[in-house]
DRENMAR-744869 format. One line per 4 residues: number of its first residue (from 1); their letters; for each residue x, y, z of C-alpha. Coordinates in nm, 3 decimals. Layout:
# residues N
NUM) a) X:Y:Z ~ ...;
# end
This chain:
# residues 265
1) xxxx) -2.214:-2.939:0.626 ~ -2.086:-3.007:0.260 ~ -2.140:-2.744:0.045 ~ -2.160:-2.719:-0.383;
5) xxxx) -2.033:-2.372:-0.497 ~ -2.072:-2.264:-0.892 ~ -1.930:-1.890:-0.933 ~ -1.856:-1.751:-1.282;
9) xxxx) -1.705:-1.428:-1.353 ~ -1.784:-1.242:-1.685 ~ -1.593:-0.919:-1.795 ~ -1.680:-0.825:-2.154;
13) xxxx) -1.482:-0.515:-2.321 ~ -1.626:-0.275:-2.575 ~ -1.271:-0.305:-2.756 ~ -1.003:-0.562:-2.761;
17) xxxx) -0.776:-0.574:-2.433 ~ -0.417:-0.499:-2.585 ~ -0.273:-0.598:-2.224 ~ -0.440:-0.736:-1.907;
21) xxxx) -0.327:-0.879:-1.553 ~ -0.557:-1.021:-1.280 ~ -0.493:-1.159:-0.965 ~ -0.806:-1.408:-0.862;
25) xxxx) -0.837:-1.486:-0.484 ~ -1.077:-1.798:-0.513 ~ -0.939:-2.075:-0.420 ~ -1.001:-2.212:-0.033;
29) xxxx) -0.735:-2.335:0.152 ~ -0.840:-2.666:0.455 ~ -0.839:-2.597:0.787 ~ -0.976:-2.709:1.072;
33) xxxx) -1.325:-2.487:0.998 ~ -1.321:-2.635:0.655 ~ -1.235:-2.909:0.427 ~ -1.200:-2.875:0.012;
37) xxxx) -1.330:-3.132:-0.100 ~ -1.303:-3.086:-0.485 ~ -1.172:-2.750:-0.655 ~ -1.165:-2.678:-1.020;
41) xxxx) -1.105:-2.287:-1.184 ~ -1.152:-2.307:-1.567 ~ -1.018:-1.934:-1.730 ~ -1.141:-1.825:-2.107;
45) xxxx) -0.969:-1.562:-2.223 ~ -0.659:-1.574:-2.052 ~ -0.424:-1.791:-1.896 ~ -0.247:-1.888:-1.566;
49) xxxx) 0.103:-1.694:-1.528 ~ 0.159:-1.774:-1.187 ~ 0.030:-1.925:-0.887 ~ 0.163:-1.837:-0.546;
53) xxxx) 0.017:-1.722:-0.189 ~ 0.008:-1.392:-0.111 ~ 0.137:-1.236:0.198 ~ -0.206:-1.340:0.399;
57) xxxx) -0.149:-1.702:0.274 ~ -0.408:-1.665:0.060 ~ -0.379:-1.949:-0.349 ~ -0.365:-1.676:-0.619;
61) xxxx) -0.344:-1.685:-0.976 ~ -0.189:-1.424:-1.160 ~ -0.390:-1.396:-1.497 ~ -0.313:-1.250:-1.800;
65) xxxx) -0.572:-1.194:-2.052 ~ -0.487:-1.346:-2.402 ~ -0.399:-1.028:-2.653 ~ -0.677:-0.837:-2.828;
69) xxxx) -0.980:-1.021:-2.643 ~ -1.295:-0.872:-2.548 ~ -1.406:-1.119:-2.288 ~ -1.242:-1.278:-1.991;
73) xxxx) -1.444:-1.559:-1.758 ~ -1.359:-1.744:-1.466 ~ -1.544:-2.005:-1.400 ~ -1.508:-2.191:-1.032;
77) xxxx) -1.698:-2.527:-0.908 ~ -1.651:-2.686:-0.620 ~ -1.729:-2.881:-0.309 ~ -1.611:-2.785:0.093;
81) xxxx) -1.717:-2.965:0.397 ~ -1.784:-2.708:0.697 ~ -1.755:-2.760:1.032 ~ -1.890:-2.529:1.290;
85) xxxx) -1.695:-2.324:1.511 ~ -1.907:-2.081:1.641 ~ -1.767:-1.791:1.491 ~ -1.435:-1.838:1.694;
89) xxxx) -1.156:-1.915:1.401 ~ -0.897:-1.933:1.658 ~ -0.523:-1.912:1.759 ~ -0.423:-1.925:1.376;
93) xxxx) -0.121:-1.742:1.257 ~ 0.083:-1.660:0.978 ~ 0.382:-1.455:0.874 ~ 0.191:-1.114:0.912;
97) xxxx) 0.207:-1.040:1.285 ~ -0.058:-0.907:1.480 ~ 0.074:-0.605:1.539 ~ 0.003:-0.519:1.138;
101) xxxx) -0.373:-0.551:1.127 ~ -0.389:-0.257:1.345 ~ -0.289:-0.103:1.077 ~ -0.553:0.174:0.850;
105) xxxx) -0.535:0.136:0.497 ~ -0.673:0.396:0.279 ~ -1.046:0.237:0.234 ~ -1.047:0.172:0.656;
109) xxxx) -0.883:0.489:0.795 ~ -1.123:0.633:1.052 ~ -1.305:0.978:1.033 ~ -1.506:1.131:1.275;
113) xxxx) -1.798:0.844:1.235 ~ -1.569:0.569:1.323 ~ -1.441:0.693:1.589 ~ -1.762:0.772:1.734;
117) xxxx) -1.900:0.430:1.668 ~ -1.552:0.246:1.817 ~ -1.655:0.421:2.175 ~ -1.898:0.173:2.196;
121) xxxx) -1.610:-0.088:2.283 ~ -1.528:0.132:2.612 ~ -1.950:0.083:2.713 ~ -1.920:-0.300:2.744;
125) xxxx) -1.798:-0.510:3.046 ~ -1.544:-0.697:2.842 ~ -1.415:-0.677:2.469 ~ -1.603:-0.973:2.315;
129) xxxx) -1.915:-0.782:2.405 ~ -1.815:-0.472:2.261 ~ -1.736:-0.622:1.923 ~ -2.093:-0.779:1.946;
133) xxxx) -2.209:-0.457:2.038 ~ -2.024:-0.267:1.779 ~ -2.174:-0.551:1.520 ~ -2.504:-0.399:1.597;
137) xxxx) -2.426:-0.019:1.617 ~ -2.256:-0.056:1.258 ~ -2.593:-0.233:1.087 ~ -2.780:0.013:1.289;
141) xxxx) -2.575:0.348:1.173 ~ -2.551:0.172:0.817 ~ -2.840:-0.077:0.704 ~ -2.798:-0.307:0.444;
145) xxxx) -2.838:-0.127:0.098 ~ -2.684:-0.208:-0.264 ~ -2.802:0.144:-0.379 ~ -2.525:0.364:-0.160;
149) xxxx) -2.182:0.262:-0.216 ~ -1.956:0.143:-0.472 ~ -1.645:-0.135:-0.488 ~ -1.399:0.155:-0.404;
153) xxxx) -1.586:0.350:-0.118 ~ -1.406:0.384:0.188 ~ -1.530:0.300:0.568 ~ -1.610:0.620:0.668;
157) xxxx) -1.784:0.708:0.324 ~ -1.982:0.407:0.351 ~ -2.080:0.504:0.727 ~ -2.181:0.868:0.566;
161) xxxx) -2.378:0.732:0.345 ~ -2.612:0.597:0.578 ~ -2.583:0.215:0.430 ~ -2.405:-0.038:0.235;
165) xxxx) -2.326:-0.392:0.144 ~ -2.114:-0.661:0.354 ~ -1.795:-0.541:0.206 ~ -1.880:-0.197:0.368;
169) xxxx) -1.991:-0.321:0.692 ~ -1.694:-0.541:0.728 ~ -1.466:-0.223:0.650 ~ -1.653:-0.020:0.945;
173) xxxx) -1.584:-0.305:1.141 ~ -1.228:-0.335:1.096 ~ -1.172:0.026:1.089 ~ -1.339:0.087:1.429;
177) xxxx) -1.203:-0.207:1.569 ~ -0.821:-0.053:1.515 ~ -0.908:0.258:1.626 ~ -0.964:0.099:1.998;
181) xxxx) -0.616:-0.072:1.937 ~ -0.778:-0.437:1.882 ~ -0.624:-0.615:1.582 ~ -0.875:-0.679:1.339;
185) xxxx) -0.874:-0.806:0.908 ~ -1.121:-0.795:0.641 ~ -1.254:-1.159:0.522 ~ -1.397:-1.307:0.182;
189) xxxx) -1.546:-1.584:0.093 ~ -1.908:-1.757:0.035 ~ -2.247:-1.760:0.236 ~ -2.498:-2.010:0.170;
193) xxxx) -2.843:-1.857:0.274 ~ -3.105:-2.000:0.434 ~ -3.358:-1.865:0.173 ~ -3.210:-1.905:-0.187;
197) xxxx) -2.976:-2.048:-0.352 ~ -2.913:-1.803:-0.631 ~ -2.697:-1.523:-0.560 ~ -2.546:-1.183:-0.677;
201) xxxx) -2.233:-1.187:-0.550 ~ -2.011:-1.316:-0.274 ~ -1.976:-1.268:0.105 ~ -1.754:-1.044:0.330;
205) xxxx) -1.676:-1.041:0.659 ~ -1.461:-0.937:0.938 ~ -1.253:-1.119:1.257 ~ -1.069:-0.933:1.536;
209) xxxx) -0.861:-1.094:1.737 ~ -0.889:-1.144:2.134 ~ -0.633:-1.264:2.408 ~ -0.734:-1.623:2.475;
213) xxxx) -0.971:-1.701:2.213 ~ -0.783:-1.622:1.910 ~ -0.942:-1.485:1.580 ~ -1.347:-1.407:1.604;
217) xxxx) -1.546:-1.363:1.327 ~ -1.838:-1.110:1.300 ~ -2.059:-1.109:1.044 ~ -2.243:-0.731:1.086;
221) xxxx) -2.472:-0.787:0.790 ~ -2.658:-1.063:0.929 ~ -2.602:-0.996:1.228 ~ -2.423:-1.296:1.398;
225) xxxx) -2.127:-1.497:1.362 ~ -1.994:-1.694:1.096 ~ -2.126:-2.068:1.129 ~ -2.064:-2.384:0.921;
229) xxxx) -2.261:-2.221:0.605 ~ -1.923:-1.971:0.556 ~ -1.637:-2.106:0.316 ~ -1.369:-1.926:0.388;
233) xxxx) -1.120:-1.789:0.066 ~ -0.928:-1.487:0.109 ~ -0.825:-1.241:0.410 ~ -0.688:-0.902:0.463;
237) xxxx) -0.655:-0.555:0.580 ~ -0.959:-0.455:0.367 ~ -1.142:-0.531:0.035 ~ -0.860:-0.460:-0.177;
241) xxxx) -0.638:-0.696:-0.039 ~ -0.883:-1.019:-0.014 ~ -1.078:-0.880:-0.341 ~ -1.194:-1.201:-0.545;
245) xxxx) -1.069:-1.036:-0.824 ~ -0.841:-0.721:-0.915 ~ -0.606:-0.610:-1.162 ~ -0.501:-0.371:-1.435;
249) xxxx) -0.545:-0.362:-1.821 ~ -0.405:-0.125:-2.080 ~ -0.636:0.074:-2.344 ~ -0.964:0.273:-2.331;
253) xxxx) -1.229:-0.020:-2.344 ~ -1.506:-0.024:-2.120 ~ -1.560:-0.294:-1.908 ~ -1.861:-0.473:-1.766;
257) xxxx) -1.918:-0.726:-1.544 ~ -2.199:-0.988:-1.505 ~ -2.153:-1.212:-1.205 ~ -2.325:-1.564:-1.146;
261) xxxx) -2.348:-1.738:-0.825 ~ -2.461:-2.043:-0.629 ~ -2.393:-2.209:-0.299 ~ -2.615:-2.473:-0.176;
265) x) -2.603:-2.811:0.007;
# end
């Protein structure tokens, strides 16, 4: 499936930016699951320091915003060719071992509500069907709602709160994943849905990895795995580290954010 993605980035500030870094995750990488076609990322105020990969292999640019602006826009369009994998991304490795996304970060460390939701692994005849089955108890526990959590909310605080968005689902996941010793990473990158094209944001989800099959990807927001309408972009041990965008600025302006998005055939 060839995809078209158009994704612009506004941040507007209520006083000039004296000093500003970002690092922007949002550039796809080929693989097997996907091939990039065309890629362009067009900056306005700022410009390209640096680009390297990270320590998940993921293409960032380090940004800096140019001195004294109020407004900083990235602008990406391009085209990736999909191919369908089932939700199985496979026996693909790279320097971080596996032994490191068992690992809790701040925003996935487990509280009581994890916990309780990862003893649904120890229910199921085999692992693959408890991670489907833990898929399910999460969006149960935690239905899809933009209202209840913020960018910076945590896993458990997310699972309090009774809902959340893919980002917080994919935390859950992760989180309660680790706590039954399975290695397991945050993912973002692009949906293209069935229903619009339009879009408010971009797409999270989760893989853990089994014995044999390699990385699996679950998508607990929709409910299934990813298929040939997910691009792939960044991965990590949770939101901050595969975050589209993040970084620092000096000064006391406020900062708002107006996000456009498209994916489509």
């Amino acid at each position: 499936m060839k995809l078209r993605i158009q994704h612009t980035t506004k941040y507007h500030y209520d006083a000039p930016v004296s000093y500003g870094l970002q690092q922007i995750r949002l550039i796809p990488a080929s693989s097997k699951h996907q091939t990039v076609q065309s890629w362009a990322v067009d900056i306005k105020g700022g410009s390209t320091e640096l680009e390297f990969e990270d320590q998940y292999q993921n293409k960032t640019l380090l940004v800096k915003a140019d001195p004294e602006t109020t407004e900083l826009s990235v602008d990406v369009v391009g085209e990736v060719e999909t191919h369908c994998s089932d939700g199985v991304f496979g026996r693909v490795y790279g320097t971080a071992p596996l032994w490191h996304f068992r690992q809790s970060t701040p925003r996935t460390q487990a509280g009581r509500g994890v916990r309780k939701l990862a003893k649904t692994l120890q229910k199921a005849p085999d692992i693959l069907d408890g991670l489907h089955a833990l898929s399910s108890a999460i969006i149960d526990a935690a239905p899809y709602s933009m209202t209840d959590t913020e960018a910076h909310t945590t896993a458990e605080e997310a699972l309090s709160a009774g809902g959340g968005v893919c980002q917080d689902h994919a935390q859950i996941f992760v989180s309660a994943a680790r706590v039954a010793g399975i290695p397991a990473r945050y993912i973002s990158g692009y949906l293209m849905m069935n229903d619009r094209v339009d879009q408010d944001a971009s797409h999270a989800w989760a893989e853990a990895h089994l014995d044999g099959l390699g990385w699996v990807g679950f998508d607990v927001s929709n409910r299934i795995c990813p298929d040939e309408r997910y691009v792939r972009i960044a991965t990590g041990l949770d939101s901050h580290d595969a975050s589209p965008m993040s970084g620092i600025r000096l000064g006391s302006a406020r900062e708002s954010m107006i996000v456009s998005l498209q994916v489509q055939q």
